[in-house]
BAVOTI-926981 format. One line per field, with one value per residue (C-alpha): residue in three letters; x, y, z; chain. Coordinates in Angstrom, 2 decimals, always signed. Example, Ala and Ser with C-alpha at 12.3 -4.5 7.8 and 13.67 -1.06 7.14 Angstrom:
2
resn: ALA, SER
x: +12.30, +13.67
y: -4.50, -1.06
z: +7.80, +7.14
chain: A, A
END
This chain:
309
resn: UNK, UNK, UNK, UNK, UNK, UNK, UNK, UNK, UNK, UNK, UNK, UNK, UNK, UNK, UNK, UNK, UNK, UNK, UNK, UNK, UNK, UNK, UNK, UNK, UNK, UNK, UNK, UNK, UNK, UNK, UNK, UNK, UNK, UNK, UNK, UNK, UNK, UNK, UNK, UNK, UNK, UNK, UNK, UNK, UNK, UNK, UNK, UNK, UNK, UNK, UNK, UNK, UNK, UNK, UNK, UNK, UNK, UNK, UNK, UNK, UNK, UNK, UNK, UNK, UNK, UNK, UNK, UNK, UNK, UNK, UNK, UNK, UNK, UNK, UNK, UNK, UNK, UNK, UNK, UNK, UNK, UNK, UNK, UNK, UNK, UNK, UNK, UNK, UNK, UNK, UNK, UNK, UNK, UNK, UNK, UNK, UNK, UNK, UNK, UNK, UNK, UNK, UNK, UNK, UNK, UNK, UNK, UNK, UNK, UNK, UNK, UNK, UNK, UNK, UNK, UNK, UNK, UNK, UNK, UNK, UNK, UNK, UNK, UNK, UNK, UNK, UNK, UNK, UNK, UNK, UNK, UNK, UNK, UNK, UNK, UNK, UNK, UNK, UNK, UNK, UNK, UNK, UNK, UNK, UNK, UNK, UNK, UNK, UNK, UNK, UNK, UNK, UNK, UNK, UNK, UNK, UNK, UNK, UNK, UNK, UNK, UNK, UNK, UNK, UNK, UNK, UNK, UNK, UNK, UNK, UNK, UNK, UNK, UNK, UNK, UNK, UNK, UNK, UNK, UNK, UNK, UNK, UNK, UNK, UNK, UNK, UNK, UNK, UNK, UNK, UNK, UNK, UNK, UNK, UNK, UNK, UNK, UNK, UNK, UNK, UNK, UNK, UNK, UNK, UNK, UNK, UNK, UNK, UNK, UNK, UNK, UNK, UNK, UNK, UNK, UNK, UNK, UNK, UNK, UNK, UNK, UNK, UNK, UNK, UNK, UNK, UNK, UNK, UNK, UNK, UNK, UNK, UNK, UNK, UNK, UNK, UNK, UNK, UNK, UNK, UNK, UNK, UNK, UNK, UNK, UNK, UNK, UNK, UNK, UNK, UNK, UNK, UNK, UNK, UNK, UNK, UNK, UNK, UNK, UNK, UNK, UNK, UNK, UNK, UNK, UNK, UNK, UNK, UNK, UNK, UNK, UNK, UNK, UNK, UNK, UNK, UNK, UNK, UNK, UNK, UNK, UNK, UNK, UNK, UNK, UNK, UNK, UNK, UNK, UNK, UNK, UNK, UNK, UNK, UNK, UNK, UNK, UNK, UNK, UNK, UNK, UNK, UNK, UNK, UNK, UNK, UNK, UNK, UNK
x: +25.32, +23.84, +21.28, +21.75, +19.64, +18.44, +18.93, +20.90, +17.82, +15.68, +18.17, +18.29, +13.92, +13.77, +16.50, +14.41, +11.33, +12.43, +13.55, +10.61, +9.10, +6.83, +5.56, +6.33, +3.52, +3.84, +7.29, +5.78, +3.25, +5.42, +7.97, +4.55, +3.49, +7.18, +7.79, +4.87, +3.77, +2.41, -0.27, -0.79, -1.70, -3.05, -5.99, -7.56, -7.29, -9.23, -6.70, -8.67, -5.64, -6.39, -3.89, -6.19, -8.37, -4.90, -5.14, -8.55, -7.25, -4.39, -7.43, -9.77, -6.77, -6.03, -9.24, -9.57, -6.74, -7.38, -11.10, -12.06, -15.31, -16.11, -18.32, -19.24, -16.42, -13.99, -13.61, -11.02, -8.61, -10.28, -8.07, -10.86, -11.22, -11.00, -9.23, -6.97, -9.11, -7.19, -7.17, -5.50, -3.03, -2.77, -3.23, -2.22, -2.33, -2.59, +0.33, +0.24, +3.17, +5.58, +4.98, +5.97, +9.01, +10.21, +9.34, +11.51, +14.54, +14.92, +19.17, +18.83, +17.74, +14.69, +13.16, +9.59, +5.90, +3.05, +0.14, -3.50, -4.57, -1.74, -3.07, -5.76, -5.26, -3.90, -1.31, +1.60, +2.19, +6.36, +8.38, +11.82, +14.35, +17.98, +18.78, +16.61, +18.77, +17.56, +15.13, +13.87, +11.13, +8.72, +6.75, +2.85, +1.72, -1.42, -1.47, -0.11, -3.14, -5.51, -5.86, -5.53, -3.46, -2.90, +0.94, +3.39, +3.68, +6.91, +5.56, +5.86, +8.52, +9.96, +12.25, +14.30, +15.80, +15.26, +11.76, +13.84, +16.65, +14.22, +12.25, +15.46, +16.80, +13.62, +12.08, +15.37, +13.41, +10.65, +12.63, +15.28, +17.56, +16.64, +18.18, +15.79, +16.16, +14.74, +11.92, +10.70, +10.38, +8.18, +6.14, +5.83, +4.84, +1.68, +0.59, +0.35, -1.53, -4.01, -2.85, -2.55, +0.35, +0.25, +2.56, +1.85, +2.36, +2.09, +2.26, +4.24, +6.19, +7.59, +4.57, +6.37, +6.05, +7.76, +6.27, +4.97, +2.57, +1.10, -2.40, -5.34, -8.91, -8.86, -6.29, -5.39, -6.37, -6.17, -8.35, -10.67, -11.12, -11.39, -14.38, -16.09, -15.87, -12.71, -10.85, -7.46, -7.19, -6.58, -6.84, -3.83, -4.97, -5.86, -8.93, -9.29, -10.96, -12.37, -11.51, -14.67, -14.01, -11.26, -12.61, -13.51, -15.63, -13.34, -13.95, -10.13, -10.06, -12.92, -12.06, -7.82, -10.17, -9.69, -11.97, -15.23, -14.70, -15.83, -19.00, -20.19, -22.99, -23.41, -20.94, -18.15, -16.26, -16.95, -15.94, -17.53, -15.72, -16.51, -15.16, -12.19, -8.73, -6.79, -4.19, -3.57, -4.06, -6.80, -3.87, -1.86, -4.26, -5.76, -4.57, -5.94, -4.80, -8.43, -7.71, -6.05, -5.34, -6.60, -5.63, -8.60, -8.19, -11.62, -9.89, -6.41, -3.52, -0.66, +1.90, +4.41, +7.96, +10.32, +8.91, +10.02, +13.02
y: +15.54, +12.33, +10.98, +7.75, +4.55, +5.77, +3.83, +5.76, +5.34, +6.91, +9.70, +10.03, +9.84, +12.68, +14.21, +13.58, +14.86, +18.24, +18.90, +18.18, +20.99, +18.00, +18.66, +16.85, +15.46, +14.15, +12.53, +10.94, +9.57, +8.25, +6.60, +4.77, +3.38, +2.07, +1.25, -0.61, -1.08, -5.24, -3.29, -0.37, -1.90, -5.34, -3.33, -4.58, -7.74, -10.66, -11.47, -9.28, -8.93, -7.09, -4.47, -3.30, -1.27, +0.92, +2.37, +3.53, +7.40, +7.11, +6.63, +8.90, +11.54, +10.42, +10.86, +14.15, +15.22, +12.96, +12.27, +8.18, +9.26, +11.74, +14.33, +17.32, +19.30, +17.48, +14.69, +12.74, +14.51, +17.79, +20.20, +22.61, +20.25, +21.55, +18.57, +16.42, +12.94, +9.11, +8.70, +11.49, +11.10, +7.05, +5.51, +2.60, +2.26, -0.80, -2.18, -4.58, -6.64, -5.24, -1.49, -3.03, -4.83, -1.35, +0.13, -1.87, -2.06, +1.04, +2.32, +6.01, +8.24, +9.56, +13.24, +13.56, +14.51, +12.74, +14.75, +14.01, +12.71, +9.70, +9.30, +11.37, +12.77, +15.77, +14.30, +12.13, +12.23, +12.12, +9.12, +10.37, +7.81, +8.35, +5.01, +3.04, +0.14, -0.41, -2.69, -4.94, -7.39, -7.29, -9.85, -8.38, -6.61, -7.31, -11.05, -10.74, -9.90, -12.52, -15.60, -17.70, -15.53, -15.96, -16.97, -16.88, -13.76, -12.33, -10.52, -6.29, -4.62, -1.20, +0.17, +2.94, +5.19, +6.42, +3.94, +0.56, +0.66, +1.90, -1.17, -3.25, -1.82, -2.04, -5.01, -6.95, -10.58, -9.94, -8.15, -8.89, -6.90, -8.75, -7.67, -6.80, -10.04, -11.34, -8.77, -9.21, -12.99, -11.71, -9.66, -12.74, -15.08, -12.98, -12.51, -15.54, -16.16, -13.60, -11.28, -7.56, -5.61, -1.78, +1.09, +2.52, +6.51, +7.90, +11.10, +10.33, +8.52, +11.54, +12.32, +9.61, +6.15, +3.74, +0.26, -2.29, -4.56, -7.73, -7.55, -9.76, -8.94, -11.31, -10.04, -6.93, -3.62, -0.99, -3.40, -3.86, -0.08, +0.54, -1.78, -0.42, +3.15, +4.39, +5.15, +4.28, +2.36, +3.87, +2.43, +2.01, +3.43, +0.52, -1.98, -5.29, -6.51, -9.73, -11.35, -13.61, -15.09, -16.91, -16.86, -20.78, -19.75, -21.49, -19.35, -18.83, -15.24, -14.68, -16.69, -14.97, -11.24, -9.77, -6.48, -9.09, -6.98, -10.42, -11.78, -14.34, -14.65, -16.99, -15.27, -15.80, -13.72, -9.93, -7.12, -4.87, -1.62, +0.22, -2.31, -3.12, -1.72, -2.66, -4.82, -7.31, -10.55, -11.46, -10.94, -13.32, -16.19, -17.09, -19.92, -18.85, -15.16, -14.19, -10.94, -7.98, -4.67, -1.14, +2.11, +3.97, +7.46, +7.73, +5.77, +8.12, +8.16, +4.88, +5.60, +5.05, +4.21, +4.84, +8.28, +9.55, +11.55
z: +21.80, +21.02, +22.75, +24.72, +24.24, +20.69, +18.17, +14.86, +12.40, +15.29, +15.04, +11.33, +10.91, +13.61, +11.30, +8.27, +10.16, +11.16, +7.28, +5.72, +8.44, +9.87, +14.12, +16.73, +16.87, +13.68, +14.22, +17.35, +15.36, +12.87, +15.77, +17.09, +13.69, +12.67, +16.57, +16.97, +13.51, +15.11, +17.26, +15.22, +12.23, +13.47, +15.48, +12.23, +12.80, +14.28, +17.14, +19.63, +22.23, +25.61, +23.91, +21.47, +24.14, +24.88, +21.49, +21.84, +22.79, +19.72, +17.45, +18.88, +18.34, +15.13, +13.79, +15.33, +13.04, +9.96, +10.11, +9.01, +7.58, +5.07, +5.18, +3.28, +5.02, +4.33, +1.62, +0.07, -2.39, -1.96, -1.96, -0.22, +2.68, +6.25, +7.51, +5.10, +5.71, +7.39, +3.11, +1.93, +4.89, +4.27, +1.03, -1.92, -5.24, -7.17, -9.07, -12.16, -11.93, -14.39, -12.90, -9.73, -10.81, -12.14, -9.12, -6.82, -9.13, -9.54, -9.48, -9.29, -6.99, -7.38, -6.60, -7.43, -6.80, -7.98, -9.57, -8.24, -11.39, -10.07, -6.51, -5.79, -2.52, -0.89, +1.31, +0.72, -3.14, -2.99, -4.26, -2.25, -2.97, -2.13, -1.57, -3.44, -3.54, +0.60, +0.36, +3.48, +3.34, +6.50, +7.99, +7.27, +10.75, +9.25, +8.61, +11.93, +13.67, +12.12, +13.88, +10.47, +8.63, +5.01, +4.45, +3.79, +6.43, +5.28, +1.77, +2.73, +1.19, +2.29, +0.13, +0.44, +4.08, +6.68, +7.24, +5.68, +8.32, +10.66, +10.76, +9.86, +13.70, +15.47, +14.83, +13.63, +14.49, +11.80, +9.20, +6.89, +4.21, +0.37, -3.14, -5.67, -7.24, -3.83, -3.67, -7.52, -6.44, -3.52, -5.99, -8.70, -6.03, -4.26, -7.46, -8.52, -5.42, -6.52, -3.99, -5.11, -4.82, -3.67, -3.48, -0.13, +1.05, +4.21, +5.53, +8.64, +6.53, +5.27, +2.75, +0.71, -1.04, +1.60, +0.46, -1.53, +0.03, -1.22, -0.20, +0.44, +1.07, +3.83, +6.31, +4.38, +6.79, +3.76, +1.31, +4.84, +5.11, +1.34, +1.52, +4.36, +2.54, +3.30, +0.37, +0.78, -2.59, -5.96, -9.33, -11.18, -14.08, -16.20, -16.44, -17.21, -20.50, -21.60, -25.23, -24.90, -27.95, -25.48, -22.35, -20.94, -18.59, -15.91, -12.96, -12.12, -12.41, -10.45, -7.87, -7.36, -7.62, -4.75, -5.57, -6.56, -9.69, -12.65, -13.15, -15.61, -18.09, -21.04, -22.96, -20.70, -18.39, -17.56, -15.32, -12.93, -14.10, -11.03, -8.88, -10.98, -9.64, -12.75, -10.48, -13.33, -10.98, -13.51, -16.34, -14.50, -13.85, -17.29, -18.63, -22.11, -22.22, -22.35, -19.84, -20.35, -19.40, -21.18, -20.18, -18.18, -18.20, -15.82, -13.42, -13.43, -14.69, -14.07, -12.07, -15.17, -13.57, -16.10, -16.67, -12.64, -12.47
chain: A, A, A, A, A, A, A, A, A, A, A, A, A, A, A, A, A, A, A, A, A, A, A, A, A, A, A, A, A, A, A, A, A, A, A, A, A, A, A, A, A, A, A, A, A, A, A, A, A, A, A, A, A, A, A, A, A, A, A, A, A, A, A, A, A, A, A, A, A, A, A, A, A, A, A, A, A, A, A, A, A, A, A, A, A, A, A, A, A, A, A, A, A, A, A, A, A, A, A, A, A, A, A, A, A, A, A, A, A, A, A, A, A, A, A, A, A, A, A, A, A, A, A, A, A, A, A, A, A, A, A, A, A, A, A, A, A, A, A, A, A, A, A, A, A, A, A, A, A, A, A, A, A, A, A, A, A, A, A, A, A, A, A, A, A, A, A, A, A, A, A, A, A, A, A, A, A, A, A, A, A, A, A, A, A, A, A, A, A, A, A, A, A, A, A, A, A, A, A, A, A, A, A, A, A, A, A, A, A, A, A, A, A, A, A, A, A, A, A, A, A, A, A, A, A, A, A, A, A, A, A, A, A, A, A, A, A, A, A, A, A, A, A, A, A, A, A, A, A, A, A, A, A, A, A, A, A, A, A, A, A, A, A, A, A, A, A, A, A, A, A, A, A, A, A, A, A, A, A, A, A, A, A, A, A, A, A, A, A, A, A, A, A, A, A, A, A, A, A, A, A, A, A, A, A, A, A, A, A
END
């Protein structure tokens, strides 16, 4: 019998839910993130609404079942952990431009898991995409909660069901269906910003890739986190490299870096390695061609688009 007053794609994510074997509690969880994704997400904002105190029991749960902090017991992408940490549960990783632009136009359906030396984490490693062609661009719930939010606002990009018409249904005033022409245009232009663009997983998002988010240090709660110790960020596999033979010692790079990841010294331009993400902003912003990117196997593997199946 279907239920009255619920929406279809409410329907089809409890659906979704109870075939991938997830709780209740889970799928409740998940309804609350996509349902109220504006007060979920911006409790990292700057905003400071009266809401924000409601939420304080949702986190205290939360972090009773995904701890913030690590410890000893239980750390990041350990796979003897007693608790699966709010990282392994809730993570990015960064995406150089043309990875990304693969990513999103993407025509086949896609069935895969990705191995830790990918994303390092023990949770939510699946890119499930049986319509991958569903793509909606979101305005950012967290440029949403700052009070001078980077813009534009409308730069997150879910791709792919049930979470795309989800969203699309539920919050139909801040959402809007694109074409991938429309949503490698989005991609292009953050960049160019300097802003970084990450595939996001989640594991009440079915323990699957769900996103693409354009991401700045600024307003940006995963790159917030990832700097206060939480590590929700993973490289994408690559590092940049000066040619200093080219380098102008302009400044550009380093001032688009959102990571703080190049220095300078009277040779030109160089990189803090073990800040560096290997998001290719850098790439994109010299004038002179002076940066590129290397493959870093100490940093993982890329995750290589063409090669998913």
């Amino acid at each position: 019998m279907r239920t009255p007053f619920v929406k279809q794609s409410t329907r089809d994510y409890y659906r979704a839910c109870r075939e991938k074997g997830m709780s209740l509690f889970d799928f409740i969880h998940g309804y609350v993130y996509g349902r109220w994704c504006y007060h979920y997400i911006g409790l990292a904002g700057d905003k400071n609404p009266w809401w924000r105190w409601l939420w304080v029991p949702l986190v205290f749960i939360i972090d009773r079942v995904h701890p913030f902090t690590e410890t000893d017991a239980h750390r990041s992408g350990d796979p003897d952990q007693t608790r699966p940490t709010w990282s392994d549960a809730y993570h990015g990783k960064a995406m150089p431009l043309n990875e990304a632009t693969k990513l999103i136009r993407l025509d086949r359906p896609v069935n895969t898991a990705l191995p830790e030396t990918v994303l390092p984490y023990t949770r939510a490693r699946d890119i499930i995409l049986d319509n991958p062609e569903k793509i909606v661009l979101l305005n950012c719930p967290c440029r949403a909660g700052m009070k001078n939010p980077c813009t534009p606002t409308d730069v997150c990009i879910l791709i792919g069901d049930p979470f795309a018409t989800f969203m699309l249904e539920h919050h139909p005033d801040k959402t809007r269906a694109i074409t991938a022409d429309e949503a490698v245009a989005v991609v292009k232009a953050e960049q160019a910003r300097g802003h970084v663009s990450h595939a996001f997983f989640k594991d009440i998002a079915l323990g699957k890739f769900y996103a693409i988010c354009n991401c700045c240090s600024c307003c940006c709660g995963a790159m917030k986190a990832h700097a206060m110790g939480i590590p929700m960020l993973c490289s994408s596999g690559y590092l940049a490299q000066v040619d200093q033979d080219l380098c102008t010692k302009c400044g550009t790079c380093a001032q688009k870096c959102q990571f703080k990841a190049i220095g300078f010294n009277k040779e030109g331009a160089y990189i803090r390695e073990d800040r560096c993400m290997g998001c290719g902003v850098c790439t994109l912003s010299c004038s002179k061609d002076a940066i590129t990117l290397r493959l870093a196997p100490e940093k993982g593997e890329p995750l290589k688009i063409d090669a998913l199946h």
